[in-house]
N, C-alpha and C positions, 0 to 999 in steps of 0.2 A: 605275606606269602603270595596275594593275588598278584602285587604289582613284579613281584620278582618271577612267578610261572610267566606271565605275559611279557618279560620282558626276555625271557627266554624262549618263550614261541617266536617271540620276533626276529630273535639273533639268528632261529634254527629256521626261519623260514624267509630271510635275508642272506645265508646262508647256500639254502637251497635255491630262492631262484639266481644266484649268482654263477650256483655251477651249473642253471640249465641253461642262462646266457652263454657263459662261456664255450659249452660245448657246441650251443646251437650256433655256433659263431666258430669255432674252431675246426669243426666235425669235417668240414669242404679242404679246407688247409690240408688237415693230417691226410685227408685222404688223396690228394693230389701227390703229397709227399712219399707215403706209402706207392701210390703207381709210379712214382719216377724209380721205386728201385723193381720194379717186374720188368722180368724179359720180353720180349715179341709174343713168345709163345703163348706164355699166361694172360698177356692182356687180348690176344686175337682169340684166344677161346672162353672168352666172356665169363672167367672164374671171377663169383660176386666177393670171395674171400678180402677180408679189410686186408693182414698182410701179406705179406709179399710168401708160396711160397721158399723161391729161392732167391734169396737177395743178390744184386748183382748194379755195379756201378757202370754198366756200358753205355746206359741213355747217356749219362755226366761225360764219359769219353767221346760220346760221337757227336757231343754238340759242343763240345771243349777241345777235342782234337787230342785228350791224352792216350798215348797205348795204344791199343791196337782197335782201329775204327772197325766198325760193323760194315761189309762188303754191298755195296748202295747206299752208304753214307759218308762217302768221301769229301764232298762237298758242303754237305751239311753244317759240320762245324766252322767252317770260312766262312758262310752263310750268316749264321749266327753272329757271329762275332764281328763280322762284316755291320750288322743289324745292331750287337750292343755299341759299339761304338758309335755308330750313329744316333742311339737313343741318346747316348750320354751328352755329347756335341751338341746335339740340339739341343734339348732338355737344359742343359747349364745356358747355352747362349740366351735361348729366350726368357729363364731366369733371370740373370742379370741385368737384360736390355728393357724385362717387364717391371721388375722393381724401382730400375733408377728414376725412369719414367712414372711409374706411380709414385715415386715418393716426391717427385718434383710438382707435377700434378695435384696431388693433396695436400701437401703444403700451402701449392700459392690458390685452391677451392680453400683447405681454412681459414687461412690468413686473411686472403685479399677479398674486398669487396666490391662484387661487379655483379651487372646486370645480366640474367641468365643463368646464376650461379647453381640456381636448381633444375633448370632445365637442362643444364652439362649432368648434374648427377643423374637425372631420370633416365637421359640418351644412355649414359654407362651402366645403366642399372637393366635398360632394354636390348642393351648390347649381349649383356651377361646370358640373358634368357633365351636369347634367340636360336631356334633349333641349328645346329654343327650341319646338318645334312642337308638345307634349303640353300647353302653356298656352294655347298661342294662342286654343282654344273657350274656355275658363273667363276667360282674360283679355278675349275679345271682350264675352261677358254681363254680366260684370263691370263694364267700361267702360260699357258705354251701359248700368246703373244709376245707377253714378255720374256719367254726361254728362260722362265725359274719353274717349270716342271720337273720335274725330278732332280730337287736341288733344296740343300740346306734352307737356304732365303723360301724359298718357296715354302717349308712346312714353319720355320720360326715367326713369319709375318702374321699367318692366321693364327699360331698360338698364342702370340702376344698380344693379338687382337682381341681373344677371350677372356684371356687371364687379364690385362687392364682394368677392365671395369671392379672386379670383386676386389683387386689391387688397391686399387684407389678406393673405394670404401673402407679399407679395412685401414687404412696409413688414415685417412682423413678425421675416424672417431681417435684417434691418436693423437695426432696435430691439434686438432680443438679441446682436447684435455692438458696439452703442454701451457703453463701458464704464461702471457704473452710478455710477463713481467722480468723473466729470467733471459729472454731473448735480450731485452731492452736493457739489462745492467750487463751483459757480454758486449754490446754494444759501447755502453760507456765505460765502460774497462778498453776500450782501442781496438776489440776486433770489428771486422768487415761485417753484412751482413753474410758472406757467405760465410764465412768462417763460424760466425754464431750458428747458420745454420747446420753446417758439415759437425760443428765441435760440440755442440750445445745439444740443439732439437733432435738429432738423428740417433744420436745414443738414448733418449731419453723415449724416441718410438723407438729401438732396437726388436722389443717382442711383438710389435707390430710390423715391423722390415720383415721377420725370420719367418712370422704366417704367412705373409703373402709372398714370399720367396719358396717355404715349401709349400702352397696351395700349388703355388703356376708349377714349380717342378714337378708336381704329381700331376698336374692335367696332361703337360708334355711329355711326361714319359706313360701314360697310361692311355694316350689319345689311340683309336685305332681310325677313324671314318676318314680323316683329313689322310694319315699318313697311308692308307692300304688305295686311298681315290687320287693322292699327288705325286705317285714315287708310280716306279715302273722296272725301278734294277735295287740293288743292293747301295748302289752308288749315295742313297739316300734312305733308305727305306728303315725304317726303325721294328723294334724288336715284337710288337704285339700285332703290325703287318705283318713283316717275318714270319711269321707262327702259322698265319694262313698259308700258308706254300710250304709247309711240311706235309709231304704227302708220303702214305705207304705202301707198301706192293701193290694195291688196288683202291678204288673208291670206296669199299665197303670195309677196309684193314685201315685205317689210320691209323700212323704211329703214335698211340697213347702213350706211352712209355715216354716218349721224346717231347713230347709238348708238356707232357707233366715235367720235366726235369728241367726243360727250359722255362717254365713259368715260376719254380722253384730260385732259380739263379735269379730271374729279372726280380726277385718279388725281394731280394736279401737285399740288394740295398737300400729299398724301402723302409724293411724295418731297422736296419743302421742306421739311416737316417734319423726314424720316429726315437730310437729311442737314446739318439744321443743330442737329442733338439726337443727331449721329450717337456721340458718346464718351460724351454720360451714358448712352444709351440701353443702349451695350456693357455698360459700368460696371455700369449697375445689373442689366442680365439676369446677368452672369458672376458678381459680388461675390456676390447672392444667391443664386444656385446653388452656390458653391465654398464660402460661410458659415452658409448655411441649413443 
């Protein structure tokens, strides 16, 4: 009888603190969500009310461009839009150009053995840490020498500059758990080593490829210092820059409504992402924590 009341304090208080996580985790979400559907009115006169009022989908139209814009938000939604497709652009390039490069990188640190192998991981490990804001002067000057200020190249270099290093740690506790032996009978079977390596080793890290492909996608689409200090138009400027230049009838009126509902849109392919990548993504943070 003791062990079964205890073992049901425990389920009911396992229980509980799961739904106070949850909420205490949640509580900011709903509430941003809730403000994207309030008018001007309700959010300029500081009603603390969770919802909405009168619910109303014009924030979604005037950063979307559907129906009938709100009159001084004409531009707005081009803006925007202007903004996600840039987030998306960069974001995927530097993805792809950051992974290939970490997976070639970690491979030939596990594999190959050479002098400084650990002083290359500590430099990428000091890289990782280094505060984003102590480059941003040296990266601005830099830039407009090279006329990649306010330019794709310009924000994808320092992102892949950040995301390498965690990249490469993460592909590398992968590579040194692939056993070296499977390599070597792909070999004797007539393939290349590249081919061993593309057909063999790469599917076999696959849940370590998909972490640090969605790590780096979430730093590049989530970056604000580099993109709001490298960009200066739309031409480039991504969606969490963007956000700073919604401005409303005055300094003291910020458009809440419109920053809530654009934080809403940027935030949904996030979680399509998480939760249709949601087992590799386990897979590979756990595997390589428990095997590294």
């Amino acid at each position: 009888m003791m062990a079964a009341a205890n073992a049901t304090r425990n389920k009911v208080g396992t229980w509980i603190g799961f739904v106070v996580i949850l909420v205490w985790c949640l509580l900011p979400v709903a509430w941003i969500v809730s403000l994207s559907f309030k008018g001007p009115g309700e959010t300029a006169s500081g009603s603390p009310q969770f919802l909405p009022k009168t619910w109303t989908l014009q924030n979604y139209r005037d950063i979307l461009g559907f129906g009938t814009v709100t009159p001084g938000q004409e531009n707005t939604h081009q803006d925007f839009l202007d903004a996600l497709r840039n987030s998306f652009g960069i974001a995927a390039i530097a993805t792809v150009l950051a992974v290939i490069f970490a997976t070639l990188a970690a491979y030939a640190i596990a594999r190959l053995e050479f002098k400084g192998k650990r002083l290359v991981l500590s430099l990428a490990l000091a890289i990782a840490m280094f505060p984003v804001v102590a480059l941003v002067g040296p990266l601005f000057d830099l830039w407009r020498t090279l006329h990649l200020f306010n330019t794709w190249p310009g924000l994808i270099i320092p992102y892949m500059s950040f995301t390498l290093p965690l990249a490469i740690w993460t592909l590398s506790a992968f590579f040194r758990e692939i056993p070296w032996e499977m390599e070597q009978a792909a070999q004797v079977d007539g393939a290349t080593s590249w081919q061993a390596f593309r057909k063999v080793i790469v599917p076999l890290a696959a849940p370590g490829v998909f972490t640090a492909a969605i790590l780096t996608f979430f730093f590049a689409w989530n970056e604000f210092v580099l993109a709001i200090s490298l960009t200066s138009t739309t031409a480039s400027r991504t969606v969490p820059a963007q956000l700073s230049f919604f401005v409303g009838p005055d300094p003291f009126n910020p458009p809440y409504g419109l920053l809530a509902a654009s934080s809403v849109v940027v935030t949904v392919p996030i979680i399509i992402i998480v939760l249709l990548f949601q087992r590799k993504i386990v897979a590979g943070l756990t595997s390589g924590a428990v095997k590294g």
